[in-house]
C-alpha positions, 0 to 999 in steps of 0.5 A: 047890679039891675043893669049892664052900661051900652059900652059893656053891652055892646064890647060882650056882644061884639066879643062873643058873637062876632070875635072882635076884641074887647079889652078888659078893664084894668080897674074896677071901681064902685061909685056912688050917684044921686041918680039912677044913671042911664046905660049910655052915661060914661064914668065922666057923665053918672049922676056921681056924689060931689066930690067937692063944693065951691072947692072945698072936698066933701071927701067923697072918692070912688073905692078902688077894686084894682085890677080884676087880673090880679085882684078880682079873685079877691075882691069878689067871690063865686059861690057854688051853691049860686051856681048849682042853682042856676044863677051864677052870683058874684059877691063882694069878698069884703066890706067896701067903704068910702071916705067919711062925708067931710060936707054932705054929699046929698042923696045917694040913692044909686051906685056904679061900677066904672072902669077909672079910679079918677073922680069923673072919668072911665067908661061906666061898666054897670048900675044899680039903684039903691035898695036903701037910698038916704041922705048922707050928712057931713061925719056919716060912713058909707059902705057894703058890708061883706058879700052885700054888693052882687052881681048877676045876670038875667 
């Protein structure tokens, strides 16, 4: 992940240099955007893919990670070999993969992890652009293949 959302930013710094609580997320979700979206969007305001045209579903959801208190050992791994070198990465411990396009979903060219499974809602938590952003036609899959999805801080 290339980028850390202000509500995140501003929840650790608070937590950690000021002592003032932070409540963790009770649901890690991946999104996929159209867009690049800004650190100050919300889960309500990401460039997200069309869940639905002129009320029909396109078939596009979020994937649910689950709650990280319980789920989050194994939905994401810790190598040590990443951290022996000085730079603690975190992985996807297995393939994630959204519902098939029912009707084309457009340009996907960026992703984000919100804190609510719910199309258009929560507090977007980080961002990325996509390293191989395309378009995504009706019948295509799309998904993060085993430990493709990292996350770092630098």
């Amino acid at each position: 992940m290339a980028a850390l959302s202000d509500y995140l930013e501003s929840g650790l710094l608070n937590y950690v240099f000021r002592g003032q609580s932070f409540t963790l997320p009770t649901n890690i979700s991946i999104a996929l955007t159209s867009g690049v979206p800004a650190d100050s969007n919300t889960g309500a305001t990401i460039p997200e893919c069309p869940s639905g045209i002129n009320g029909v579903s396109t078939g596009y959801s979020r994937v649910s990670l689950g709650d990280p208190a319980s789920a989050g050992a194994t939905a994401w791994s810790y190598l040590a070999d990443d951290d022996a070198q000085g730079s603690g990465v975190i992985k996807n411990s297995g393939q994630i993969v959204f519902n098939t396009a029912l009707l084309d979903w457009g340009w996907v060219s960026g992703v984000a992890i919100v804190d609510d499974s719910d199309y258009g809602e929560g507090k977007l938590l980080m961002h990325s652009q996509l390293s191989n952003p395309r378009q995504i036609y009706m019948g295509d899959n799309v998904k993060f293949d085993y430990q493709t999805l990292e996350i770092t801080f630098k």
